[in-house]
C-alpha positions in Angstrom: 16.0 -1.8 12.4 16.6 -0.8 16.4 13.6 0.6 16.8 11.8 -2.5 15.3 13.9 -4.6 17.7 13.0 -2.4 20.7 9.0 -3.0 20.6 7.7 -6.7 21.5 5.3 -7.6 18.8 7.0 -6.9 15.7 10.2 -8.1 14.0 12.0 -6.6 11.3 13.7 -9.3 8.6 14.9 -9.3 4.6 12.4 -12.1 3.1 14.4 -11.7 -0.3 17.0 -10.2 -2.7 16.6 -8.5 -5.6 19.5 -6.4 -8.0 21.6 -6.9 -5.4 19.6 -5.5 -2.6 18.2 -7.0 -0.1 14.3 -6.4 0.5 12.7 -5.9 4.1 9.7 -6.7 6.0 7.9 -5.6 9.2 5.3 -7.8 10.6 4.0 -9.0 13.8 5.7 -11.9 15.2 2.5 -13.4 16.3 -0.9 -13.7 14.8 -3.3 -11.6 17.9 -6.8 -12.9 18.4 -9.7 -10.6 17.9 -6.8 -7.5 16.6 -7.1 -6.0 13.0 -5.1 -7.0 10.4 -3.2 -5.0 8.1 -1.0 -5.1 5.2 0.6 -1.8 3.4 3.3 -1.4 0.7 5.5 0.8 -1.1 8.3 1.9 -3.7 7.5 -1.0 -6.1 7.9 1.6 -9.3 11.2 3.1 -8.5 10.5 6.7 -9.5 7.7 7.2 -7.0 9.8 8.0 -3.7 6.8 9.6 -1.6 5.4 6.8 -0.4 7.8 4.7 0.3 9.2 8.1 2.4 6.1 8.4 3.8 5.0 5.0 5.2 8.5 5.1 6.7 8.1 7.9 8.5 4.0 7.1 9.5 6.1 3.2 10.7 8.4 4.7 12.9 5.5 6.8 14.7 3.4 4.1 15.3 5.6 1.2 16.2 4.2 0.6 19.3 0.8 1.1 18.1 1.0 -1.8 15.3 2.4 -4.1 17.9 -1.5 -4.2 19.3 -2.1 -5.6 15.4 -1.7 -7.8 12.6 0.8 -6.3 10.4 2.9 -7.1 7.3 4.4 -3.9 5.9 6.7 -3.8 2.9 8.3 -0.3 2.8 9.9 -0.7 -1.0 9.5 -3.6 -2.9 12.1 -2.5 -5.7 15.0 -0.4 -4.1 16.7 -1.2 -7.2 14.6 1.5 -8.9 14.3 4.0 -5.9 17.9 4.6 -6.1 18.0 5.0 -9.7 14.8 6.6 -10.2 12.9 4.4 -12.4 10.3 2.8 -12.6 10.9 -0.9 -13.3 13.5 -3.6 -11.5 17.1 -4.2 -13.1 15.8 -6.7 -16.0 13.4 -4.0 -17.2 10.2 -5.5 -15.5 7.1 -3.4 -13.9 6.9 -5.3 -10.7 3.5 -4.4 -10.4 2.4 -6.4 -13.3 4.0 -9.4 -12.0 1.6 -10.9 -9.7 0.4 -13.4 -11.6 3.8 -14.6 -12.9 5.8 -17.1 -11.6 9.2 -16.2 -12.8 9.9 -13.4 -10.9 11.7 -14.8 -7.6 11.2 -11.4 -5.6 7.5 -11.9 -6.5 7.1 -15.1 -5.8 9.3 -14.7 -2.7 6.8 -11.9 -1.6 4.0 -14.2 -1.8 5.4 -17.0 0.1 5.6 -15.0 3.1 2.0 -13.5 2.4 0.7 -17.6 2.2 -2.2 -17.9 4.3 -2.2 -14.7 5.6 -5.8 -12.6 5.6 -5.7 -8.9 6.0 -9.1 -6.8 7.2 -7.0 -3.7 4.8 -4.3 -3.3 2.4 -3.3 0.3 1.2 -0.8 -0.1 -2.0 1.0 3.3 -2.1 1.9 4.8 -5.7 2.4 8.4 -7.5 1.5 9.4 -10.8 3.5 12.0 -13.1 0.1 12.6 -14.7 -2.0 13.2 -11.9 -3.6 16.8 -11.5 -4.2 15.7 -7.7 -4.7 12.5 -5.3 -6.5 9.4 -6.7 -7.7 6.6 -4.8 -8.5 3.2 -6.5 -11.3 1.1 -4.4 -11.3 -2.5 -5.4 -15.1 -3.3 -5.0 -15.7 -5.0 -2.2 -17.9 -5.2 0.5 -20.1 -2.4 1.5 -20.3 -0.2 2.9 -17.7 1.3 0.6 -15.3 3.5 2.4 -13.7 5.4 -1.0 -16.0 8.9 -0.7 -15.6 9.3 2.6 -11.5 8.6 2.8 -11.4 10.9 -0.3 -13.3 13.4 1.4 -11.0 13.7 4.1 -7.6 13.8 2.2 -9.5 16.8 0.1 -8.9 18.7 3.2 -5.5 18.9 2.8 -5.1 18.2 -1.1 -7.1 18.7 -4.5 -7.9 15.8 -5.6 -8.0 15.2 -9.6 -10.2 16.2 -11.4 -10.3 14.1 -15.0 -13.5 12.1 -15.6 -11.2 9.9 -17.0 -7.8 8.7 -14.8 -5.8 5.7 -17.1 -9.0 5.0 -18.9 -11.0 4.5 -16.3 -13.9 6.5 -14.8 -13.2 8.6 -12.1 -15.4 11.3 -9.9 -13.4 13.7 -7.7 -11.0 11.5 -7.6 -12.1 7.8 -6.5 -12.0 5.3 -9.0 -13.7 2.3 -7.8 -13.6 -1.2 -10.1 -14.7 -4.8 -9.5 -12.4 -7.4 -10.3 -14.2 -10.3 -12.5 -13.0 -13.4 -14.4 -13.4 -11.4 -18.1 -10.9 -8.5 -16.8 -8.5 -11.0 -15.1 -8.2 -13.1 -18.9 -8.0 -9.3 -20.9 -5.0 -8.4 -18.6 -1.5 -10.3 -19.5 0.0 -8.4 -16.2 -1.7 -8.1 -12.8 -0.9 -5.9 -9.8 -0.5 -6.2 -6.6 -4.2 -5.0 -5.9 -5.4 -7.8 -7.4 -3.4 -10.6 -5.6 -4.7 -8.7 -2.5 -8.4 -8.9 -3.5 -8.5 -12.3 -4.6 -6.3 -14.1 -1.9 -5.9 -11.9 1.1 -7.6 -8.7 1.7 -11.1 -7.2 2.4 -10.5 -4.1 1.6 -8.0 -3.1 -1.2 -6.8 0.4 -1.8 -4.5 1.7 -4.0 -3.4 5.6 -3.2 -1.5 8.1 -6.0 -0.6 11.2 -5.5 0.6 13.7 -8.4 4.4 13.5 -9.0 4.6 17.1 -10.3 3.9 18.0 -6.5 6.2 19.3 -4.0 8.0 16.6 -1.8 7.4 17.2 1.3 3.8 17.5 0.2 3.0 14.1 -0.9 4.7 12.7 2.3 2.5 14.1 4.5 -0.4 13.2 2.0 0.3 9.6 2.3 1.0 9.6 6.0 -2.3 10.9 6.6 -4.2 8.6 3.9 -2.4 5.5 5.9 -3.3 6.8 9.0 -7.4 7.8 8.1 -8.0 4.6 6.5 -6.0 2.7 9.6 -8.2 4.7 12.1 -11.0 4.0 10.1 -10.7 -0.1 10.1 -10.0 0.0 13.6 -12.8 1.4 14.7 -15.0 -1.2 12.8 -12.7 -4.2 13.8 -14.3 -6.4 16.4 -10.8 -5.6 18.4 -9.2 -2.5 19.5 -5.9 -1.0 17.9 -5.1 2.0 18.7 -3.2 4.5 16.8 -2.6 8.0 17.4 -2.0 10.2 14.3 1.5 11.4 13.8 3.2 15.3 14.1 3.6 17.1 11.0 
């Protein structure tokens, strides 16, 4: 919180509670004109701490950097579940099939302070216990798609997995990439966060796992670098300028 307070740009406040802990938000305290606009989150299953580790340590980094930008960052949306290590909130729910409910007030609190807000990216950061490597989701959206080449890239420093099939869905060398249309969104009681993004807020929607099984320290630095490639990479096809330099290992 004091080194939010110390950079002009970007405030630091709790925008809700939830199991008795109160959940935080960084974001810019103005909208900036011609600047790209992002929106990343983590933590909302509680027994995936890398990337809510992670995006903490990429945030503090690059403070001064986002205050150039349009940010909203939620660095765990279910603390609840982090310090317990599991996956759902306190009344048993998976958060991230909540987003089309409207009895979950940390949801809907969450969305409130999203209203109206238009993001060029949103990364969604996650781990998987089944994973044999990094997966990427791409939402389909506009092309050029972006998913190969940010996969390429993290393949430097990680495997990523290689089943045909990740959660039923088809997959090639990791990247998953699936269009959101009005049959899936009736088939699905529960919808994730992705899909609010997609359909209300975001260009581009990513959603980022890396394997659980993994070593720690590992998947911190794997999502720290995915943040920061796909960051670098909207920046440099935003019609402003924000520049962020890529943090030490």
């Amino acid at each position: 919180m004091r080194l939010v307070k110390r950079v002009p740009g970007l405030q630091l406040r709790f925008f809700a509670e939830a199991g008795d802990y109160p959940l935080m938000l960084v974001e810019s305290k103005k909208q900036l004109k011609k600047a790209p606009s992002f929106y990343i989150s983590a933590g909302i299953h509680g027994d995936e701490p890398a990337p809510v580790e992670g995006l903490i340590q990429w945030a503090e980094e690059s403070l001064r950097e986002l205050s150039n930008c349009n940010v909203q960052i939620f660095p765990c949306l279910n603390p609840w579940g982090l310090e317990r290590n599991i996956r759902c909130d306190e009344k048993g729910r998976d958060l991230n099939r909540c987003y089309n409910a409207h009895d979950v007030p940390q949801i809907s609190s969450q969305m409130s302070v999203m209203k109206g807000r238009h993001y060029d990216l949103a990364l969604t950061l996650h781990e998987d216990y089944d994973a044999r490597g990094f997966y990427l989701y791409e939402v389909a959206g506009p092309r050029p798609y972006w998913g190969e080449e940010l996969r390429n890239e993290i393949s430097l420093a990680m495997p990523p997995d290689s089943r045909r099939l990740i959660d039923g869905r088809n997959a090639r060398k990791g990247l998953i990439r699936r269009g959101i249309k009005p049959a899936l969104l009736r088939q699905m009681t529960g919808h994730p966060e992705a899909f609010l993004l997609h359909l209300h807020h975001s260009r581009r929607t990513f959603t980022f796992e890396t394997p659980s099984e993994d070593f720690l320290v590992q998947r911190v630095g794997i999502h720290r670098k995915f943040i920061q490639l796909a960051l670098d990479k909207q920046s440099f096809t935003s019609i402003g300028s924000c520049p962020l330099q890529t943090p030490k290992n």
